[in-house]
TIDO-154286 format. One record per residue: residue in three letters; x negated, y, z negated of N, C-alpha, C in turn. Coordinates in steps of 0.05 Angstrom, whole numbers, plus 5000, padded with zeros to 4 digits. Example, Ala and Ser with C-alpha at 12.3 -4.5 7.8 and 13.67 -1.06 7.14 Angstrom:
+---------+------+------+------+------+------+------+------+------+------+
! residuo !   nX !   nY !   nZ !  caX !  caY !  caZ !   cX !   cY !   cZ !
+---------+------+------+------+------+------+------+------+------+------+
!     Ala ! 4736 ! 4886 ! 4844 ! 4754 ! 4910 ! 4844 ! 4736 ! 4934 ! 4844 !
!     Ser ! 4743 ! 4955 ! 4858 ! 4727 ! 4979 ! 4857 ! 4742 ! 5001 ! 4843 !
+---------+------+------+------+------+------+------+------+------+------+
***
This chain:
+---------+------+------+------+------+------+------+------+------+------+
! residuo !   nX !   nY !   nZ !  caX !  caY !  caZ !   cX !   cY !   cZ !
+---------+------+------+------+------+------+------+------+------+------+
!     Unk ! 4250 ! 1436 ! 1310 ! 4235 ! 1416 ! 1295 ! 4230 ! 1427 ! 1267 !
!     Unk ! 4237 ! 1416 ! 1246 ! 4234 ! 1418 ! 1217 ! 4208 ! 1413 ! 1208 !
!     Unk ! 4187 ! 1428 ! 1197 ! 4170 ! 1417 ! 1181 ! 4176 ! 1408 ! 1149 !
!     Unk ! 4157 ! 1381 ! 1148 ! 4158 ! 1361 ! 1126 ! 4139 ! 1373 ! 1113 !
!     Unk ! 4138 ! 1368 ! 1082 ! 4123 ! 1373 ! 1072 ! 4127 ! 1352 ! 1044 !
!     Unk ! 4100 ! 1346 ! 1037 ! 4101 ! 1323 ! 1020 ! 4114 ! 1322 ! 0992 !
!     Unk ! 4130 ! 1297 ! 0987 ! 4144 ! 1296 ! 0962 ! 4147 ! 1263 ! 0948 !
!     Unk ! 4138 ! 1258 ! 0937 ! 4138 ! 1229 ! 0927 ! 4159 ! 1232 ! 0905 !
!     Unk ! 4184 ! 1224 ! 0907 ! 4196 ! 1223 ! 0875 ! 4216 ! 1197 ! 0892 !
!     Unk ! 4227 ! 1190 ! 0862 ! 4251 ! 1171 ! 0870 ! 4274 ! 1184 ! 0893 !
!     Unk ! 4285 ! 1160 ! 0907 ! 4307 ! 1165 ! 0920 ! 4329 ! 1138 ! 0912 !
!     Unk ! 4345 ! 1147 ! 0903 ! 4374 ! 1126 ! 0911 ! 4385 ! 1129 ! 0931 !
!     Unk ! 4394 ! 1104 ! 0945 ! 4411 ! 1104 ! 0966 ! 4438 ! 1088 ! 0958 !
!     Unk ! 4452 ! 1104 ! 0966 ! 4485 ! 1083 ! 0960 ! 4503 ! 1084 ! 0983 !
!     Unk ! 4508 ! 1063 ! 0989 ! 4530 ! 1065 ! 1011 ! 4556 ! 1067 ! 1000 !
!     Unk ! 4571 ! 1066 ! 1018 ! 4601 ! 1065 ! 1012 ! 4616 ! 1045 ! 1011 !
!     Unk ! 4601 ! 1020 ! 1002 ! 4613 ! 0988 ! 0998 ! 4598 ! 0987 ! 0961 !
!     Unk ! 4586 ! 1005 ! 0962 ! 4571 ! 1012 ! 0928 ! 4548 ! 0992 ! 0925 !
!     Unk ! 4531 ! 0995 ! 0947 ! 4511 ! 0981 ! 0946 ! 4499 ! 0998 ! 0942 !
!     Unk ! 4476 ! 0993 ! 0918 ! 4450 ! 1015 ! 0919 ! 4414 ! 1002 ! 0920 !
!     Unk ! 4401 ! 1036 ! 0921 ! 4375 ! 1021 ! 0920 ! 4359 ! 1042 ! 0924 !
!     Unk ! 4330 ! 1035 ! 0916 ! 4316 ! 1055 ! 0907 ! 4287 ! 1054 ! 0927 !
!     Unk ! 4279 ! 1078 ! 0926 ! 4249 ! 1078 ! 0951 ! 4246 ! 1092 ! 0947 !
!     Unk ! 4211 ! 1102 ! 0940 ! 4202 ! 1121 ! 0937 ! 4198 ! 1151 ! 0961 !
!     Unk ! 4196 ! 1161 ! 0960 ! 4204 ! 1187 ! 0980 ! 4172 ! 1194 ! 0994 !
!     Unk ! 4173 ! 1203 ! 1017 ! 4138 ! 1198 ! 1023 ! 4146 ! 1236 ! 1031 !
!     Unk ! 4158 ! 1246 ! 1045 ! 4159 ! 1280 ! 1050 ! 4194 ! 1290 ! 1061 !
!     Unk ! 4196 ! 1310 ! 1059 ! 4229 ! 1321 ! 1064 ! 4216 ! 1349 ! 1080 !
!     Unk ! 4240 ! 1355 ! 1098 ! 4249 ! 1380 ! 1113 ! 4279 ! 1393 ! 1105 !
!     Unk ! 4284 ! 1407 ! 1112 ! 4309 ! 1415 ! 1105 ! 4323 ! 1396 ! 1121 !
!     Unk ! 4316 ! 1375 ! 1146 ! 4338 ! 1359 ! 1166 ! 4332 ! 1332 ! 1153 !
!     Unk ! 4314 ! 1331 ! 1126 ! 4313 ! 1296 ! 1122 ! 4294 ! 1289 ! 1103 !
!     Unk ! 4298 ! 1264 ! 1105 ! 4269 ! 1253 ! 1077 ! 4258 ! 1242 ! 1095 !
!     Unk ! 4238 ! 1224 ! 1083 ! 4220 ! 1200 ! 1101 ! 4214 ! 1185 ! 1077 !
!     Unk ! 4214 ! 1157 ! 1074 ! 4215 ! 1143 ! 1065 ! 4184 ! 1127 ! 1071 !
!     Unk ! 4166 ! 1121 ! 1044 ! 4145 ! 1110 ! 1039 ! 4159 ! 1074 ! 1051 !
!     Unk ! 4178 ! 1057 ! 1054 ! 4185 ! 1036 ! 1060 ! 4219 ! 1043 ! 1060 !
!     Unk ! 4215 ! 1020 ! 1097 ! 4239 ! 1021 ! 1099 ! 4274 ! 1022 ! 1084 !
!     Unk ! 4282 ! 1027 ! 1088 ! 4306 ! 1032 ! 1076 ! 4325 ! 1005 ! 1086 !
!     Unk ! 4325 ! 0984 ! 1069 ! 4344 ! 0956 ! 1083 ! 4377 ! 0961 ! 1093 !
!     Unk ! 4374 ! 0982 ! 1116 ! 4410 ! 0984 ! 1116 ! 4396 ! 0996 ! 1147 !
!     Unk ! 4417 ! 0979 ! 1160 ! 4414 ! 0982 ! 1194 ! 4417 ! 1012 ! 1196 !
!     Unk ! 4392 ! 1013 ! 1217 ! 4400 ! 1044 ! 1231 ! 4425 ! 1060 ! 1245 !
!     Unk ! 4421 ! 1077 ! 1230 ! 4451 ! 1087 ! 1238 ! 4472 ! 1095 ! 1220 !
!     Unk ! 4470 ! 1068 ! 1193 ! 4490 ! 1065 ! 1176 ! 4485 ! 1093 ! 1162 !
!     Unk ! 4506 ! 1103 ! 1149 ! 4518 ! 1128 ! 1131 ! 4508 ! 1123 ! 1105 !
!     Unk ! 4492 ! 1135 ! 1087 ! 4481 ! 1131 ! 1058 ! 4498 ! 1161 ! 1049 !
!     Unk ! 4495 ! 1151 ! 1017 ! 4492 ! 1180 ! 0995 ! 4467 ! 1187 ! 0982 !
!     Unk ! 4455 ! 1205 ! 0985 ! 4414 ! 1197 ! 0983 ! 4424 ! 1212 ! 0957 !
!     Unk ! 4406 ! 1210 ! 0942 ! 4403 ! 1229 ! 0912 ! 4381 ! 1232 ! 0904 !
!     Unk ! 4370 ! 1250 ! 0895 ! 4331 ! 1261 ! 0897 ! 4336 ! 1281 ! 0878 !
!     Unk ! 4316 ! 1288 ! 0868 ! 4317 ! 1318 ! 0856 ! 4276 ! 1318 ! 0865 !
!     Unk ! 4283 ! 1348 ! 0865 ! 4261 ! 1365 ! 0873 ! 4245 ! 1367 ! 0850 !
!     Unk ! 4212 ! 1366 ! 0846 ! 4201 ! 1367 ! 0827 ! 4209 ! 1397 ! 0812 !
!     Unk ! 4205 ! 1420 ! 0824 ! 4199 ! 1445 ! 0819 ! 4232 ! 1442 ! 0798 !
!     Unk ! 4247 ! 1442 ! 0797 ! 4276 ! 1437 ! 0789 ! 4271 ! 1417 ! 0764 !
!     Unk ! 4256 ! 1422 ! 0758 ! 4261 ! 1400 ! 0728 ! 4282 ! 1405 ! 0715 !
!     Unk ! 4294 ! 1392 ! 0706 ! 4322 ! 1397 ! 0686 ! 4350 ! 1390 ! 0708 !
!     Unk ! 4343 ! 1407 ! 0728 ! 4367 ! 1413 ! 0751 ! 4380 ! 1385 ! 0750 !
!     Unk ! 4405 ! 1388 ! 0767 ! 4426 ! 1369 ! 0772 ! 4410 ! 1353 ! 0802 !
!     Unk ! 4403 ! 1331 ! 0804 ! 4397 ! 1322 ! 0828 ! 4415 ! 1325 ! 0855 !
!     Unk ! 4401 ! 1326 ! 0880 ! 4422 ! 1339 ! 0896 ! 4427 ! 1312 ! 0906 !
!     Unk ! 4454 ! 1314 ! 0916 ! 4467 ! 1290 ! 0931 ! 4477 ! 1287 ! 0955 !
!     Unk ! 4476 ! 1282 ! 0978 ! 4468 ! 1291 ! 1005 ! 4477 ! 1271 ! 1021 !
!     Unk ! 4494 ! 1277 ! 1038 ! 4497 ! 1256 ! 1061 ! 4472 ! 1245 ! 1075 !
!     Unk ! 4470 ! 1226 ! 1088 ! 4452 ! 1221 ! 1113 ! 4455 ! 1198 ! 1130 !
!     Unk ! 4442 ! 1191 ! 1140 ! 4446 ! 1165 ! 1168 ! 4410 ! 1159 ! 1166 !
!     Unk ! 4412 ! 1137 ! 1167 ! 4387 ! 1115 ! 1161 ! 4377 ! 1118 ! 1195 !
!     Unk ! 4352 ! 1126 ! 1196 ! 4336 ! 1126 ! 1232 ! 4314 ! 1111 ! 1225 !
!     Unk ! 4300 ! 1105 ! 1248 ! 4278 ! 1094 ! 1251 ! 4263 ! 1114 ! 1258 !
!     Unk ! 4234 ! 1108 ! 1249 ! 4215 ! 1114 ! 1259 ! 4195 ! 1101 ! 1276 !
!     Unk ! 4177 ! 1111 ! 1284 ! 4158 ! 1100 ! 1296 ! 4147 ! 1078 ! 1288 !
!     Unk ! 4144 ! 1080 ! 1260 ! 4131 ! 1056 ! 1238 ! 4151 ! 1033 ! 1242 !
!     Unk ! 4166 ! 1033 ! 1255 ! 4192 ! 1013 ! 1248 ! 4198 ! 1004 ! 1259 !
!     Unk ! 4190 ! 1013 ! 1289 ! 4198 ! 0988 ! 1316 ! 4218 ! 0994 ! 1326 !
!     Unk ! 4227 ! 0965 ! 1314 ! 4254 ! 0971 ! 1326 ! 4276 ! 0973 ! 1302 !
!     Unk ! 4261 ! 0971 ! 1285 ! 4287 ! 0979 ! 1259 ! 4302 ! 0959 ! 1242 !
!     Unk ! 4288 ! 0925 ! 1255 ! 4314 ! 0913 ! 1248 ! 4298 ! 0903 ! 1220 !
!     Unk ! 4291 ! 0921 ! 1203 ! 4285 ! 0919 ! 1172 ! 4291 ! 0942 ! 1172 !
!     Unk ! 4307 ! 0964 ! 1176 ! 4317 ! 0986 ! 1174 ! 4307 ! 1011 ! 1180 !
!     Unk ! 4308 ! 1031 ! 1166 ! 4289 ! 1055 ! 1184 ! 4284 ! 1073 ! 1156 !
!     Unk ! 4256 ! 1088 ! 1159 ! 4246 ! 1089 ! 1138 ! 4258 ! 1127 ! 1143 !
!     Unk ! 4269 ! 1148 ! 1161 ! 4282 ! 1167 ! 1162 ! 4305 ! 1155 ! 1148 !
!     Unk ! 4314 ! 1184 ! 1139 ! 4343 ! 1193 ! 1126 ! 4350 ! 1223 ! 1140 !
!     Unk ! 4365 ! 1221 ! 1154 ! 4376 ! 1242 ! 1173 ! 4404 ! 1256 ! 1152 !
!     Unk ! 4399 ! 1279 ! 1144 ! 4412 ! 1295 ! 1128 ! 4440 ! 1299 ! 1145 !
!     Unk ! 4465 ! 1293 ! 1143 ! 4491 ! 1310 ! 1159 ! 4506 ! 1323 ! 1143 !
!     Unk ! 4496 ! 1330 ! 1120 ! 4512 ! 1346 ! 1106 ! 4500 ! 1355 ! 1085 !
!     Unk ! 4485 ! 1385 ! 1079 ! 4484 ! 1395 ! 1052 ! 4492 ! 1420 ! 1056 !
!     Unk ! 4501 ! 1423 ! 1021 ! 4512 ! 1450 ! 1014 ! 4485 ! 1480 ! 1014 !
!     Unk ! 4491 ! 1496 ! 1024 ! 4478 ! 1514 ! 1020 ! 4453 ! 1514 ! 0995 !
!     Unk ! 4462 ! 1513 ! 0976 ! 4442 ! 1512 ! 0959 ! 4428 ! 1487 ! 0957 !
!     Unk ! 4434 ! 1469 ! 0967 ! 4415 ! 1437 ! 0971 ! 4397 ! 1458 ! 0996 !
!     Unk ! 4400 ! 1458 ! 1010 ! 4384 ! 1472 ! 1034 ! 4368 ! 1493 ! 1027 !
!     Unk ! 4379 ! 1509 ! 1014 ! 4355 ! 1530 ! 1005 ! 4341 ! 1519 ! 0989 !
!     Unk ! 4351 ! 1505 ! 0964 ! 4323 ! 1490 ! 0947 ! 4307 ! 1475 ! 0962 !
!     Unk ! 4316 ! 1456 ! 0988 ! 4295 ! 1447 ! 1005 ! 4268 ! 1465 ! 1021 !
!     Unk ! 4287 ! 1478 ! 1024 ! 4262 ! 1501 ! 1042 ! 4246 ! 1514 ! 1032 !
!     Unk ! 4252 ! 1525 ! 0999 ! 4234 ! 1534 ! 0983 ! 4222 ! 1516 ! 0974 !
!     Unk ! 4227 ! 1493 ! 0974 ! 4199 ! 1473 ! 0971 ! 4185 ! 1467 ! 0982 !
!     Unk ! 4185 ! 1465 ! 1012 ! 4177 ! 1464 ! 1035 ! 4152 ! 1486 ! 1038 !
!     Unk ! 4173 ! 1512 ! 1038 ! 4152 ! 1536 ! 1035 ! 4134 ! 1532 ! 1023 !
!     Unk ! 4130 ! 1531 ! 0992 ! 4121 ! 1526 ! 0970 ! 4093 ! 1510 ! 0979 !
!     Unk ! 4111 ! 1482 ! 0981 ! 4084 ! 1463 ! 0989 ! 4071 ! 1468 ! 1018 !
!     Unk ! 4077 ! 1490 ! 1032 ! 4063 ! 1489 ! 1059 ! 4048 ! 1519 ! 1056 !
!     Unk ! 4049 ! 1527 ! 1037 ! 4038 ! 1548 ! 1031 ! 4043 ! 1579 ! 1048 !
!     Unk ! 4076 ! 1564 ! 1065 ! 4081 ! 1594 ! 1078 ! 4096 ! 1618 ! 1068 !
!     Unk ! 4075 ! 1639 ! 1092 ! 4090 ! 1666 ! 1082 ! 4125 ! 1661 ! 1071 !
!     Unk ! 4126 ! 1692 ! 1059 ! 4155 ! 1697 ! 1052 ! 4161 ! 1715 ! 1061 !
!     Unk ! 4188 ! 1725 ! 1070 ! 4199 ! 1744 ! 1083 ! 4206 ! 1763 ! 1066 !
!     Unk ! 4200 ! 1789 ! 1065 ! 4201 ! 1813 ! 1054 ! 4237 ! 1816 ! 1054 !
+---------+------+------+------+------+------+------+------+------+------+
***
């Protein structure tokens, strides 16, 4: 289980028919975002999420596979699902996640 830790910044979502769209970001783990409102694309469907991390000002936003889930908040989903389930980041997308994570959860660091 991944701990979340809170992040409000923009997210784009684009699919691969080049539909896009925008939702504000409510917290991320290194396995996902969570979305302040659903995400209008059936659960399940394949996105390109794009975010950048506050601490990274300047940085290149990271761009990230994922698959649209539901949550609890969402029933049954059929207004979409307010998870973004990560299936693909590069190493350094993943470490910038975790050191944010750390960061905002105020945990130890490993010697």
């Amino acid at each position: 289980m991944s701990l979340f830790a809170p992040l409000a910044v923009a997210v784009e979502l684009r699919t691969d028919d080049g539909r896009r769209v925008f939702r504000l970001s409510r917290s991320v783990a290194p396995t996902g975002l969570r979305l302040e409102r659903p995400a209008p694309f059936e659960v399940g469907r394949a996105v390109t999420v794009v975010f950048s991390l506050p601490e990274e000002a300047g940085a290149e936003p990271l761009v990230l596979r994922a698959v649209v889930a539901a949550t609890d908040a969402d029933g049954d989903g059929e207004h979409g699902g307010r998870a973004l389930e990560f299936v693909s980041a590069t190493a350094d997308a993943e470490h910038g996640i975790v050191e944010y994570v750390k960061d905002r959860l105020d945990l130890p660091r490993r010697a």
